[in-house]
FIBA-26629 format. One line per field, with one value per residue (C-alpha): x, y, z. Coordinates in nm, 2 decimals. Example, Ala and Ser with C-alpha at 12.3 -4.5 7.8 and 13.67 -1.06 7.14 Angstrom:
% FIBA-26629
c1 (1.23	1.37)
c2 (-0.45	-0.11)
c3 (0.78	0.71)
This chain:
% FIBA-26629
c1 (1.32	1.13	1.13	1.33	1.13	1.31	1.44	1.61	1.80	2.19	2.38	2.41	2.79	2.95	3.05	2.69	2.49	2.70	2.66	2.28	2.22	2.41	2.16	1.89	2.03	2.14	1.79	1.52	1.22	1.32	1.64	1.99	2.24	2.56	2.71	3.08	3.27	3.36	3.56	3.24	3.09	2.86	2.76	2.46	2.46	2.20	2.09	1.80	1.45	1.34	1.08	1.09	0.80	1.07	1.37	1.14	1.01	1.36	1.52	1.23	1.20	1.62	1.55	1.23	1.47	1.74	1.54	1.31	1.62	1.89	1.92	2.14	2.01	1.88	1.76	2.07	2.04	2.36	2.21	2.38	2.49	2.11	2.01	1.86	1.85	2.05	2.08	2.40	2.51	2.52	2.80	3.10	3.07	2.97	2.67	2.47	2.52	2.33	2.52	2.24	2.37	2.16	2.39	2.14	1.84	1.48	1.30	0.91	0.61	0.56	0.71	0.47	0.42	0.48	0.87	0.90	0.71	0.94	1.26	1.17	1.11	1.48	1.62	1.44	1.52	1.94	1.84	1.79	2.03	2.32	2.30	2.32	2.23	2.36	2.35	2.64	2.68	2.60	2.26	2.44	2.33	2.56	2.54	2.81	2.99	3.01	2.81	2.52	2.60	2.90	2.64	2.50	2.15	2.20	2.22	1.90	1.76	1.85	1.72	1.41	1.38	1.51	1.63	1.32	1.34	1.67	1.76	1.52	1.65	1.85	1.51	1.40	1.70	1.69	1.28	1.40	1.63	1.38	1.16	1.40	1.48	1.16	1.04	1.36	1.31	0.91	0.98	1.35	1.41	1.13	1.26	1.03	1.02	1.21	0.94	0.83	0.68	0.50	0.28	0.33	0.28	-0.01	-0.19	-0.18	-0.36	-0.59	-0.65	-0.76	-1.05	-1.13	-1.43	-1.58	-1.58	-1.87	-1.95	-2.18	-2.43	-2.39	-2.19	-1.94	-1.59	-1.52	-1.18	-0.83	-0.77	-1.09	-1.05	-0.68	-0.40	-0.10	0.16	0.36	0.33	0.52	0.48	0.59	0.55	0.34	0.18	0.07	-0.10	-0.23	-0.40	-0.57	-0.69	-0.81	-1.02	-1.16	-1.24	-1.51	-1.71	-1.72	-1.75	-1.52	-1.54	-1.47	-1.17	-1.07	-1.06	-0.86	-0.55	-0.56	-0.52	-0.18	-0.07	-0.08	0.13	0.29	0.25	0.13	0.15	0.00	0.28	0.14	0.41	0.48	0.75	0.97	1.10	1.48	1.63	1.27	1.26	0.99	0.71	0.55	0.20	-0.10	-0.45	-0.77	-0.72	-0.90	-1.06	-0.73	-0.60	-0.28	-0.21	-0.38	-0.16	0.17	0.33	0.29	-0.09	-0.21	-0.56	-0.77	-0.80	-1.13	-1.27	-1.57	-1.77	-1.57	-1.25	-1.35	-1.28	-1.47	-1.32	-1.49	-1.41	-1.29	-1.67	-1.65	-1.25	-0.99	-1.06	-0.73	-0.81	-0.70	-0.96	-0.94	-1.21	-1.10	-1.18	-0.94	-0.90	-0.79	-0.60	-0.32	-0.51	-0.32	-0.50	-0.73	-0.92	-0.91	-1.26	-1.14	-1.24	-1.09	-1.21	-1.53	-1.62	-1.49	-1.31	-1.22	-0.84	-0.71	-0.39	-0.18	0.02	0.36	0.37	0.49	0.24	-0.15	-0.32	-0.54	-0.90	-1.24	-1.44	-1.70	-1.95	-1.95	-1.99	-2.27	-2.51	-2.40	-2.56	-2.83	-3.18	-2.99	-2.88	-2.53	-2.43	-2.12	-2.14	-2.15	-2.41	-2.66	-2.57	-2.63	-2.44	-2.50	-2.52	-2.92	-2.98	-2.83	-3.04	-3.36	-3.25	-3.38	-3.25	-2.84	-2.98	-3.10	-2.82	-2.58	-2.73	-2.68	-2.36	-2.24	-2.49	-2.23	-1.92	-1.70	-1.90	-1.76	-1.70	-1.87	-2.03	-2.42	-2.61	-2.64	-2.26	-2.12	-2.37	-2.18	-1.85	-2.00	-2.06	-1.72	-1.57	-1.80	-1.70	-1.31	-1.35	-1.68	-1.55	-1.40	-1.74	-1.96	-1.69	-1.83	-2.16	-2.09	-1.90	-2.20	-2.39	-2.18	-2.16	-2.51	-2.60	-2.33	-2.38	-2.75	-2.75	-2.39	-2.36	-2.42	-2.29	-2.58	-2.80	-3.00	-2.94	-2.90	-2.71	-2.51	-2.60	-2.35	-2.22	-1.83	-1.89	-1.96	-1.62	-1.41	-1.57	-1.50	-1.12	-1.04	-1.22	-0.98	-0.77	-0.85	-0.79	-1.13	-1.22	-1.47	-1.53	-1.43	-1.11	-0.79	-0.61	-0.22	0.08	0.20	0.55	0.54)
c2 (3.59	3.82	3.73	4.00	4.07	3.95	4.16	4.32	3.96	3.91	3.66	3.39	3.33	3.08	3.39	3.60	3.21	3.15	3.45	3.45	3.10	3.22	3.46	3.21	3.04	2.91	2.74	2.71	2.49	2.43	2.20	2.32	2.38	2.51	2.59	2.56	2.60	2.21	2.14	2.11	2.44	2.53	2.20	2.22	2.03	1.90	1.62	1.40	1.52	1.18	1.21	1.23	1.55	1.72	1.62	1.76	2.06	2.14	2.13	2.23	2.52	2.61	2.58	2.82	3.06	3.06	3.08	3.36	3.58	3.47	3.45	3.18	2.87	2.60	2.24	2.03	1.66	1.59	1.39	1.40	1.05	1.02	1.05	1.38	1.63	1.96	2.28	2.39	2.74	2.86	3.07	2.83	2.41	2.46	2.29	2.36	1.98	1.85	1.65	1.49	1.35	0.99	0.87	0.79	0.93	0.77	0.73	0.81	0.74	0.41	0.34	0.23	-0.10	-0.10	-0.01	-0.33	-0.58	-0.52	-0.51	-0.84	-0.99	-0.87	-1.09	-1.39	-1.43	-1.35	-1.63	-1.85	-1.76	-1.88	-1.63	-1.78	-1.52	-1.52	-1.31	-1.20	-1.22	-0.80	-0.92	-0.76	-0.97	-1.14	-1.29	-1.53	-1.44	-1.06	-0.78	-0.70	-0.37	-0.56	-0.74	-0.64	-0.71	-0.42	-0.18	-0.35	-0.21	0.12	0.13	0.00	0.27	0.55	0.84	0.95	0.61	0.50	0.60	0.34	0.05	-0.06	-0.03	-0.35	-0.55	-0.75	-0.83	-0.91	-1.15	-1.36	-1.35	-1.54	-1.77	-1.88	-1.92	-2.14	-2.34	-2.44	-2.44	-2.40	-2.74	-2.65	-2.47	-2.15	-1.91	-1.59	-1.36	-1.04	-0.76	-0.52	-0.51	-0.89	-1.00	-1.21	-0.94	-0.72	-1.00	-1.09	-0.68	-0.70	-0.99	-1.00	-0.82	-1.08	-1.29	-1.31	-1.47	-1.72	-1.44	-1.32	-0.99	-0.90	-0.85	-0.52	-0.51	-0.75	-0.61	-0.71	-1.09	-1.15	-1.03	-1.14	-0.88	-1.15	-1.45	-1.75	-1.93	-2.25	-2.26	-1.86	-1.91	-2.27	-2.15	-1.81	-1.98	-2.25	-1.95	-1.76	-2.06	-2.06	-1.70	-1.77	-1.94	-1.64	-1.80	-1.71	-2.03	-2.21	-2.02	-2.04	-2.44	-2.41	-2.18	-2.46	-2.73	-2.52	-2.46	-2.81	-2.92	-2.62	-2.43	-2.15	-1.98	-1.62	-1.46	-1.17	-1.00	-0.82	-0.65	-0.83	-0.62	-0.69	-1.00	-1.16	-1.46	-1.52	-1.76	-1.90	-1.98	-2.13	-1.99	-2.05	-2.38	-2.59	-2.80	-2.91	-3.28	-3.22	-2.83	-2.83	-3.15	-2.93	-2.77	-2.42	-2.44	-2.26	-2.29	-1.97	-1.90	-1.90	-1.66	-1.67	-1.31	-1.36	-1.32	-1.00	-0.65	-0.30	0.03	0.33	0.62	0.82	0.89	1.14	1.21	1.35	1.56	1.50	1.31	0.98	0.86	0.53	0.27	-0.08	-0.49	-0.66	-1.07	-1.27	-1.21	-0.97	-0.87	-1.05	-0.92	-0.60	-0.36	-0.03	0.10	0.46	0.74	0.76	1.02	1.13	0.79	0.51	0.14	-0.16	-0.20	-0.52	-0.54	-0.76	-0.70	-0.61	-0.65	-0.40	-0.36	-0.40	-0.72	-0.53	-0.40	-0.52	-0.47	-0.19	-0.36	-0.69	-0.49	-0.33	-0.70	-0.79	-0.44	-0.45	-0.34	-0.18	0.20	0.15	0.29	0.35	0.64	0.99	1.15	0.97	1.12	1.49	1.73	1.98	2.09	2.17	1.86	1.61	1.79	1.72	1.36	1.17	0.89	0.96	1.04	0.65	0.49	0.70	0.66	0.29	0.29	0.46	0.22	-0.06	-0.17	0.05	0.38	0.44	0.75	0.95	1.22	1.30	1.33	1.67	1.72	1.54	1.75	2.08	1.88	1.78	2.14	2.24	2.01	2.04	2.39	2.31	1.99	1.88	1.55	1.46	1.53	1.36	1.05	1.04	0.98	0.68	0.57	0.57	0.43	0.09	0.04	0.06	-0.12	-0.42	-0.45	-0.43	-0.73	-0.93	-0.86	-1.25	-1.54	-1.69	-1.48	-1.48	-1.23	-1.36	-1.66	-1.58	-1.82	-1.68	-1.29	-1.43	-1.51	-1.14	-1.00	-1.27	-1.26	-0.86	-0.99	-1.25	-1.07	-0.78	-1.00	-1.27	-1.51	-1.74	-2.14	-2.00	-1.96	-1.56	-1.54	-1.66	-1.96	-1.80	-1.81	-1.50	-1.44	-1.22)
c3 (-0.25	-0.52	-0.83	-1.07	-1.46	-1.73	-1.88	-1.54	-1.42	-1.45	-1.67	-1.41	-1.32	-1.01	-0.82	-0.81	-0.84	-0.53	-0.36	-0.41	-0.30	0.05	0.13	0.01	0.31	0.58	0.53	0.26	0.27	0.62	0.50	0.61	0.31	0.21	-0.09	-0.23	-0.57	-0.69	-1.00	-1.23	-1.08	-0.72	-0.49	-0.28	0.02	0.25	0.46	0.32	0.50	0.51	0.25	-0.13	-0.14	0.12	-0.11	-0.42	-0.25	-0.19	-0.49	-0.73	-0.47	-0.59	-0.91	-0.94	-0.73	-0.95	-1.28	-1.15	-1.07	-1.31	-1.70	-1.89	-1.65	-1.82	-1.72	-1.83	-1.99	-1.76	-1.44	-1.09	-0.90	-0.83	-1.18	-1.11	-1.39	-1.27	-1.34	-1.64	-1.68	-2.06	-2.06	-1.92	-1.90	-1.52	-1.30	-1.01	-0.85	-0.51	-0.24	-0.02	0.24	0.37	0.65	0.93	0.74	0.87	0.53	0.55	0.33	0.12	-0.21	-0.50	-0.48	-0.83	-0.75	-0.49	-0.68	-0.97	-0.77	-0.63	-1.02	-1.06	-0.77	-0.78	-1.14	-1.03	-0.80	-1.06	-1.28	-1.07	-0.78	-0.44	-0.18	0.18	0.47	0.70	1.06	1.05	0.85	0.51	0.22	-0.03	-0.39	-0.45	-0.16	-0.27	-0.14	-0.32	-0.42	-0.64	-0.84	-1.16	-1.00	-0.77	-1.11	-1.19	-0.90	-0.92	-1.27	-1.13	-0.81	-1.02	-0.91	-0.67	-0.50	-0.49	-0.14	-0.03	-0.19	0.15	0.31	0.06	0.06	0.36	0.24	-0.18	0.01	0.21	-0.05	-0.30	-0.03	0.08	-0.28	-0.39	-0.08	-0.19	-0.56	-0.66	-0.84	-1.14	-1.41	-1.42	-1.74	-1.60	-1.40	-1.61	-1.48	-1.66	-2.00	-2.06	-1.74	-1.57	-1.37	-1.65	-1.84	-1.57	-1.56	-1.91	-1.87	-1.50	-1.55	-1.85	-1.50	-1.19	-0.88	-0.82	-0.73	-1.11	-0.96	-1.23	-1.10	-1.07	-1.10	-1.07	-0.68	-0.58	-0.65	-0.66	-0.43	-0.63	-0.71	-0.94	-1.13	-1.20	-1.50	-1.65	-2.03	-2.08	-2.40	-2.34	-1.99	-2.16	-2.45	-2.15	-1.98	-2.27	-2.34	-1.98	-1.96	-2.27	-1.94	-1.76	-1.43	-1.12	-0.98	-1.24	-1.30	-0.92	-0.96	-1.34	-1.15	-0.80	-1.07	-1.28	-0.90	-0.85	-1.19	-1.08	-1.40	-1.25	-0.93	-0.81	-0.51	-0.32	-0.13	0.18	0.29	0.61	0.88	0.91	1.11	1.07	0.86	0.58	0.53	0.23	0.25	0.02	0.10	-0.11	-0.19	0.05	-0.19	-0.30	-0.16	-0.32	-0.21	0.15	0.24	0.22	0.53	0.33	0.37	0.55	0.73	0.85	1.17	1.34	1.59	1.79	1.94	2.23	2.01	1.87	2.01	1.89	1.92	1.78	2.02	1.72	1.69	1.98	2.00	1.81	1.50	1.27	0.93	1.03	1.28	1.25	1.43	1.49	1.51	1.66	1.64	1.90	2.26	2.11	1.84	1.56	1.30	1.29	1.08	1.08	0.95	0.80	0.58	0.27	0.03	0.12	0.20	0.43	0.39	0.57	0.55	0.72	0.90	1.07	1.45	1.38	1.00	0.73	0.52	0.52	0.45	0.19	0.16	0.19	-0.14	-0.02	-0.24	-0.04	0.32	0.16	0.03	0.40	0.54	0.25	0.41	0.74	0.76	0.66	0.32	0.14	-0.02	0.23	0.03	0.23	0.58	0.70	0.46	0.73	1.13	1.04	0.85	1.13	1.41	1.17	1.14	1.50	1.39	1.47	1.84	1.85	1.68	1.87	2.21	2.10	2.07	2.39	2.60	2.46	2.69	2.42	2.44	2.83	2.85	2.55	2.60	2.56	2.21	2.29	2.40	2.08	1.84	1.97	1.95	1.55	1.50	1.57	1.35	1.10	1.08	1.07	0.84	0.67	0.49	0.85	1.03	0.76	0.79	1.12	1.06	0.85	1.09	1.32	1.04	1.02	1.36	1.48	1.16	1.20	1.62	1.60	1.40	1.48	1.86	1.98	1.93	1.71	1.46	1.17	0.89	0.53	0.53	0.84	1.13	1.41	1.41	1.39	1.02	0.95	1.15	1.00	0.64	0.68	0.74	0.54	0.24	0.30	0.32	0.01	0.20	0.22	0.16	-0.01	-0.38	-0.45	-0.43	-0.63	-0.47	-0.42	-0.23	0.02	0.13	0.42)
């Protein structure tokens, strides 16, 4: 509705409030409503959209209504069952309240994995403070026999959500609760310090040094992500293992760090958990990777050896070169028969990544530092940053070069079906005109692949230190991954 000056809007009461919010309606932001007069003033009520930008949207989109057409509004310090602030009228002790209705609500969108990772800090540590957890024969999870919703954790959790997330708690239940399970099974009988999340914590120390570290090659460590997946630490005795790490992060060196964290995995002092969420009714595993040169880890059950693949493993999808024109366009490597694991190679930003995934799993296995794809491309055409492509439909036709590595691609088993150079630089064109960043994605797209399958097509080759073309698909996954026997990466356990 239009907003009224100032000076011209009416003292807000329940009765003209009221009557102006029913001709807001029936629907607003395209979310169904009704209002009615409660016992602390006017209820709004609505199903959940699903989303927390729709829920937002929604109600930001009442209040900017009602303040732009009403005086004596103000934003109250009163918080509704969701711990929203709401709206309070100055002239009688009344509120504008929301009822949002999440029966049977389909939540979309991910949480920050800060949210999770902290929620799961809050159960494993009721765990082992005396909290057995169980399931029910409906899958409904119990601490001492109780629901979960009657245990003080459960307030834990909603302080830890807050109000924009604390719809989707139920969505994280069932995976908190094979995540404590699985870790009392492998290391319930050591007494751990309670887990901390937050400023004190062992990725936020890690976060602060990791870049006085480097590889072997002398390439400093760019940043905590890019060497260690763990989300959480546990820690027996934190200043005693802080002060040895301090001391080891005078050496600077990566691996020798790798080998000082196997070694407090091994006393079990120290371990590094990278989590993933667990679909409901599937049951958890614990596993160790990156610490193959470990007699003592590698000989338990919860190692876990990588998988190898040879070119007859791998599968190549890049039709998204010449179809579709929404912004996710993903290409794809696939691993094995089914395709247990895969990669989507997609833009993000103006440029592109390699974001590993895994069949039928909740979350992402993680992303392939861009800086390692390009010293495997070095001296080809590939290149990470989109600057270096076409910026434009006259530049690309002056550039011969996308005809050959094009034409390249579409002579391959996977181009069937493409249409000519000449067809797809209309179809460019057209895109280019709707989308630039999508069109120019494109190109690097066709960058990477000619530059990868020119060189890592058979089974044996010789580029750099890779001897057969395998190494480069499976380094591309299990560096996404961090997951290698190699010396880069932090040795860890993963719960997913």
């Amino acid at each position: 509705m239009p907003i009224i000056p100032q000076k011209d809007r009416p003292k807000a009461t329940l009765i003209n409030v009221g009557d102006f919010l029913n001709q807001l309606g029936p629907k607003f932001k395209n979310i169904n409503f009704k209002v009615s007069m409660e016992k602390r003033g006017l209820e709004i009520y609505f199903k959940h959209p699903g989303t927390i930008k729709g829920l937002n949207d929604f109600k930001g989109g009442i209040f900017k209504e009602l303040k732009g057409n009403f005086n004596g509004l103000n934003s109250s310090n009163v918080l509704d069952k969701d711990g929203f602030k709401i709206i309070k009228f100055q002239s009688v002790n009344k509120f504008i309240d929301f009822n949002v209705d999440l029966k049977g609500v389909e939540f979309k969108g991910a949480i920050p994995a800060y949210v999770h990772e902290e929620g799961t800090t809050k159960i494993i540590n009721r765990a082992l403070k005396g909290g057995k957890f169980s399931e029910d024969d409906k899958q409904n999870i119990l601490i001492n026999n109780k629901p979960i919703k009657d245990d003080r954790v459960y307030k834990e959790l909603i302080k830890v959500f807050g109000p924009l997330y604390k719809p989707r708690i139920s969505q994280w239940i069932w995976t908190f609760y094979q995540q404590q399970k699985e870790w009392l099974n492998e290391y319930g009988k050591i007494t751990w310090d309670p887990f901390i999340f937050g400023e004190d914590d062992f990725v936020k120390f890690f976060e602060k040094h990791i870049t006085k570290l480097e590889r072997e090659t002398g390439q400093k460590v760019q940043k905590y992500e890019d060497w260690n997946p763990s989300d959480i630490w546990a820690v027996k005795g934190m200043s005693r293992v802080k002060t040895l790490l301090k001391q080891q992060l005078k050496k600077t060196s990566l691996f020798e760090m790798n080998n000082v964290l196997i070694k407090l995995m091994e006393s079990e002092d120290l371990v590094g958990i990278s989590l993933k969420m667990v679909k409901q009714g599937q049951d958890a595993k614990l596993q160790l990777y990156n610490v193959d040169k470990s007699p003592i880890l590698t000989s338990l059950k919860t190692f876990k050896k990588l998988e190898e693949y040879k070119m007859s493993d791998i599968r190549f999808r890049y039709n998204n070169i010449w179809e579709g024109d929404t912004s996710y366009m993903p290409t794809n490597i696939y691993f094995g028969p089914s395709g247990k694991y895969y990669i989507d190679v997609k833009r993000k930003g103006n440029n592109i990544q390699f974001a590993t995934r895994i069949k039928g799993g909740a979350a992402q296995g993680g992303v392939a530092p861009i800086s390692m794809v390009a010293d495997a491309l070095k001296g080809t055409d590939f290149s990470r940053s989109h600057l270096d492509c076409p910026q434009t439909p006259e530049e690309l036709i002056e550039d011969k070069h996308f005809k050959v590595m094009y034409e390249f691609l579409i002579k391959r088993k996977e181009g069937k079906g493409a249409p000519s150079y000449n067809e797809w630089q209309l179809y460019w064109e057209k895109m280019y005109k709707k989308n630039k960043r999508n069109a120019i994605v494109r190109l690097m797209y066709i960058k990477f692949w000619y530059s990868s399958l020119s060189i890592f097509s058979n089974e044996k080759c010789s580029h750099k230190d890779f001897k057969e073309s395998s190494e480069f698909w499976t380094d591309l996954l299990y560096t996404g991954m961090k997951m290698t026997d190699e010396k880069d990466f932090a040795p860890h356990a993963k719960i997913s």
